[in-house]
N, C-alpha and C positions, 0 to 999 in steps of 0.2 A: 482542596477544591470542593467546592458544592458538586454534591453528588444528585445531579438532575435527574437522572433515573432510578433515584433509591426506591424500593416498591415494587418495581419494576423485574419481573422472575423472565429469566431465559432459559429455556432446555435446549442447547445446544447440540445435536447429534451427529457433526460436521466432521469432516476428515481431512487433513493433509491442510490448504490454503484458506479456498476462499470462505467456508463454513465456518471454522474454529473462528479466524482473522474478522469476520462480520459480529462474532460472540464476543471476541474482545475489545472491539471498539465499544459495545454496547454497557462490557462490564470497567472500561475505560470511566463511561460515562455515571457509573453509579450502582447502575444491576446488578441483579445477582443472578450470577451465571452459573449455571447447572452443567456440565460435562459430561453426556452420556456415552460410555466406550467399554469396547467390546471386553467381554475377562482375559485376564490371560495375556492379552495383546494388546488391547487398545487402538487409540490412533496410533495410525502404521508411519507417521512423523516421529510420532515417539524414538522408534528404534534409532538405536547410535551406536558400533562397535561393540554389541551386544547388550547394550543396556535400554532403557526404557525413558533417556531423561533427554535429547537430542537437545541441540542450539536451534534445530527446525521448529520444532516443537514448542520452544520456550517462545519463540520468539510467537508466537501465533495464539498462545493461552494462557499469558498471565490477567490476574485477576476473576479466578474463575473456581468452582470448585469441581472435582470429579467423582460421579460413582460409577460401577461396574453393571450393566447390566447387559443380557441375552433376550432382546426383546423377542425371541422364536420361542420362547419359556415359559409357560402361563404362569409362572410362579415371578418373573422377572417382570412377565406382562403386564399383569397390577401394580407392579410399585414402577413401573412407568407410567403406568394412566395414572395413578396417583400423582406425580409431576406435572401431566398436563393438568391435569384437575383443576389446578388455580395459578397454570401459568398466563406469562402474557406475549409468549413469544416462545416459537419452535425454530428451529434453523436445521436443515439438512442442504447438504449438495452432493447425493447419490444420482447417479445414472437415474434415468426416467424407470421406474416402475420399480426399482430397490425399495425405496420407503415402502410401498406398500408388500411388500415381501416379507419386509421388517417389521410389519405391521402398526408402522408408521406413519402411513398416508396421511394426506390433505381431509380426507372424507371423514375418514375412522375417528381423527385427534379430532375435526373443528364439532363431530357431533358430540363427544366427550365433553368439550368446552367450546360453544359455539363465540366468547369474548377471544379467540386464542388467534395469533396473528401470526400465518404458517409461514414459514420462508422458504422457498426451493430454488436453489440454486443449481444447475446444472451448465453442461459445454455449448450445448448448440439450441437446446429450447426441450421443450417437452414433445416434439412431434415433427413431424419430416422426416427426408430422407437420411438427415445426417443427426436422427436424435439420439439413435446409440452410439454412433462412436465415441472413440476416447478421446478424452479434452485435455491438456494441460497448458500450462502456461506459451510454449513455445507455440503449440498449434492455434490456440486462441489469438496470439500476438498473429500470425501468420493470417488467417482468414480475417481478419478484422482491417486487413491492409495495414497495420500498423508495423510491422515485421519488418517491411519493403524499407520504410523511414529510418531503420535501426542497423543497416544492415551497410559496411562501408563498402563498397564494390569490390574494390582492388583489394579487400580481405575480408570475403563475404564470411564472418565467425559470428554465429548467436552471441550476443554480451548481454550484460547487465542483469540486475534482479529481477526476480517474480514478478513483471508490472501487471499481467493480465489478471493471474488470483486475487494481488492487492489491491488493484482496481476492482475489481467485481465484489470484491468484499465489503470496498467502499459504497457501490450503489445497491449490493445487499441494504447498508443500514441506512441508508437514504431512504430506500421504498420500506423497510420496517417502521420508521421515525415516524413518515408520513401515515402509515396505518394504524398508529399508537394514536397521533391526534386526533386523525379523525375517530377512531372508538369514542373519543373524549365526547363524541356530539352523538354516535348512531351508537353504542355500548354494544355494536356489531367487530367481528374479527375480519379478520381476509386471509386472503390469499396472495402471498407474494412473490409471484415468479419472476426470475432474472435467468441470463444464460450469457456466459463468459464474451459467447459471438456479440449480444447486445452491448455485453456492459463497452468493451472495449470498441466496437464501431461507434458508440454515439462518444467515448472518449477521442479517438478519431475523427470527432467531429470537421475539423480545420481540413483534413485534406479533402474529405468529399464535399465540405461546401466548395473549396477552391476549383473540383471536377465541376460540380453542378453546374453551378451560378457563373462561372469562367471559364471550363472547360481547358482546365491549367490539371497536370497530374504533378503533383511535388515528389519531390525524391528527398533522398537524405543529407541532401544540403542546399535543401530549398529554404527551411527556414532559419538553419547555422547564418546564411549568405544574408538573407533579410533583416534578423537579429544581429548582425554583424559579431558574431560569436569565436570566441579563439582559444585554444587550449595552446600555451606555451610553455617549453624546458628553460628554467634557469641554470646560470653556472652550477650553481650546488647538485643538480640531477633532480631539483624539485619541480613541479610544475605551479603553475598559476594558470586563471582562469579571464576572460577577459570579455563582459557585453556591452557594447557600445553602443547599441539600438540606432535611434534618428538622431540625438542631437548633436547638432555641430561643437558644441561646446566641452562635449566628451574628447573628440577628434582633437582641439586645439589643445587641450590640455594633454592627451597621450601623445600627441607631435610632441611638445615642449617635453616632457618627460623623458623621452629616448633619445632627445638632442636630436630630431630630426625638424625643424621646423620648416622646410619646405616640401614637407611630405605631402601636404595637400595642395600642391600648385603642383603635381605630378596629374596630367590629365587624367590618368588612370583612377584615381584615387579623391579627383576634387569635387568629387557630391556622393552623394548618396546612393545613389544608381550607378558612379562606376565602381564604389568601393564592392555595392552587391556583384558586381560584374563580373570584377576583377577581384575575388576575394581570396581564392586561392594561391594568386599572385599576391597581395598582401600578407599574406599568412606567410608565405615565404620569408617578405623583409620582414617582420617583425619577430619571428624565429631566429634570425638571425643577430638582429639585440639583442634579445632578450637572454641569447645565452653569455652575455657581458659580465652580469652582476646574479649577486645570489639571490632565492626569492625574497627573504626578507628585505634587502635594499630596495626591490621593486615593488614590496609591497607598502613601505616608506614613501615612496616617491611617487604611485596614484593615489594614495591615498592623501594626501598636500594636495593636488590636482585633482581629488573629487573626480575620480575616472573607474567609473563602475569594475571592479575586480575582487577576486579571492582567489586566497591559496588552493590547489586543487588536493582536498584531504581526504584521507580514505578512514577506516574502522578508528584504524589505532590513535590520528591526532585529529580529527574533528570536534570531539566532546573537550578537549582538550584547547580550544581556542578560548582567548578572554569573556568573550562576550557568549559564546554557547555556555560557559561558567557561570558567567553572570545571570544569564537564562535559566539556570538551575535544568536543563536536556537532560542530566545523567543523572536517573536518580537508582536508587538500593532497598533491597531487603532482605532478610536474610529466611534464606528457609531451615524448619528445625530438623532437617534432615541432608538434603541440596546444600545448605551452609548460604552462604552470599549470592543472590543474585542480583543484577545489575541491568539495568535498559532504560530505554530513553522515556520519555514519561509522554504524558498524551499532550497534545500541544494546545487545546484549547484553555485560557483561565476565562472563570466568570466572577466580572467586579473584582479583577486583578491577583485573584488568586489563582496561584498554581495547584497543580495537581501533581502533587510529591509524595503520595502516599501509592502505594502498588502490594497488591498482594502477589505473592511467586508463586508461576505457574505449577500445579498440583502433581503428587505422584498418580499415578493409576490408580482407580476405586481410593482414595485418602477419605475422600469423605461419606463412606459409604456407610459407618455407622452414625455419623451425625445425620445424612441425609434420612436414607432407606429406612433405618430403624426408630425413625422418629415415631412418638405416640399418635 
């Protein structure tokens, strides 16, 4: 793939999610990403049953390289400002006032290189009353309202991945992108602040316009009910997945599929607004088909009826389906150390090219005599 950021230097000094996860999108795109961590220890993702190479970790720094330094070191402290020196991009997401403890500030780096385009990501913002507390995923998904959407009543259990670090990682390199262009016209840097609270309320967007503008508060199956959304068990113990959105023509064709063709002359069921209605009760009957035949038979017979579905797959058969194959998703490299690593590749091509090439995420200080010791 064209590497659109080639040229393009990041000092990445980020920890755990959303910091690293913003350094590799950018080194996704081309960059060359610099990984600065602590000796000894490094990112505290690293650790895994005593070792320093974790699947946390991998998964948040490939494509990247890493040196060792103790920025509280005068001696570490120069071959840091040497980094910023002729970078074009800083990223930190420490607590509000660490960077500059670390002697990594906003101030310190942009008068070093006043072209350098700082990033600082933190939990709640840089100021208020909630600027120190601790941030993580759950709590950010919680204050942002989005927590409420996610949570099934009758078995209130936290689920699912990291959305708030990978989200906020994602509008990290949104506001970097935009501050790289504009350099492009004022050959001035910035300042790029985000904080987990932001990234995720304006992802939340849909429910507080629906409070605002309507004064409707959504729950978590307000939008299952509208999207007309179903997660069903086949005979075999497999699941499939089922969105049937607005059109009618989805509906005629899942009728004919289940052998039930007077499913939609059911009051309940014959528009739009009652199937929203009454969806819960829907999900019943069609639970109740569905555990008839195995997935595959079922996913044979929407798919002739053009009736929006997939299989519901997890880690192990997803990359593993024809067309994510076909997609080339799974790609490899191997480290001369690590041996084989494997992950999904970055999903954008440009002018139809994939991006199949990946570098594996680095040991601790690896590159610290290519970096550090350069002339």
């Amino acid at each position: 793939m064209a590497s659109v950021l080639q040229g393009v230097k990041v000092v990445d000094q980020g920890t755990f999610i959303t910091g690293p996860a913003a350094g590799m999108l950018l080194g996704d795109l081309g960059a060359d990403v610099i990984k600065v961590e602590q000796p000894g220890s490094g990112d505290p993702f690293r650790a895994f049953k005593g070792g320093l190479y974790s699947p946390h970790f991998q998964a948040c720094n490939r494509n990247k390289r890493s040196v060792t330094l103790d920025t509280k070191l005068p001696a570490d402290l120069e071959k840091f400002d040497a980094l910023i020196r002729d970078a074009d991009v800083y990223i930190q997401n420490f607590r509000p006032g660490v960077a500059e403890r670390l002697n990594a500030g906003a101030e310190r780096l942009q008068a070093i290189n006043p072209r350098l385009i700082y990033c600082s990501i933190s939990g709640f913002g840089p100021t208020g009353p909630s600027a120190q507390r601790p941030a993580y995923d759950g709590v950010a998904q919680a204050a942002s309202g989005l927590l409420s959407l996610l949570i099934t009543p009758e078995n209130p259990r936290v689920v699912g991945p990291a959305l708030a670090d990978s989200l906020t990682a994602f509008y990290a390199t949104y506001g970097i992108l935009g501050a790289l262009y504009e350099r492009e016209r004022t050959a001035r840097g910035r300042k790029v602040e985000l904080s987990m609270l932001e990234a995720m309320t304006h992802f939340n967007l849909d429910a507080f316009t629906h409070f605002y503008q309507a004064g409707e508060i959504v729950g978590p199956y307000t939008r299952p009910s509208v999207s007309q959304t179903y997660a069903l068990k086949c005979a075999d113990g497999k699941w499939i997945a089922l969105h049937m959105s607005s059109p009618e023509k989805f509906w005629v064709g899942l009728a004919n599929v289940i052998e039930r063709p007077t499913l939609l002359q059911d009051p309940r069921f014959d528009s739009r607004e009652g199937r929203i209605a009454n969806q819960a009760i829907l999900a019943g009957v069609l639970a109740d088909v569905f555990v008839r035949f195995d997935r595959a038979e079922w996913c044979t017979r929407l798919e002739k009826a053009d009736v929006p579905h997939s299989p519901m797959y997890d880690a192990s058969d997803a990359l593993e389906d024809p067309q994510a194959k076909h997609m080339e998703l799974l790609i490899k490299a191997r480290h001369q150390t690590m041996g084989d690593f494997r992950t999904v590749r970055c999903p954008v091509s440009y002018d139809g090219e994939r991006s199949t090439h990946v570098r594996p995420p680095p040991l601790l200080g690896e590159h610290n005599t290519e970096i550090l010791e350069r002339p």
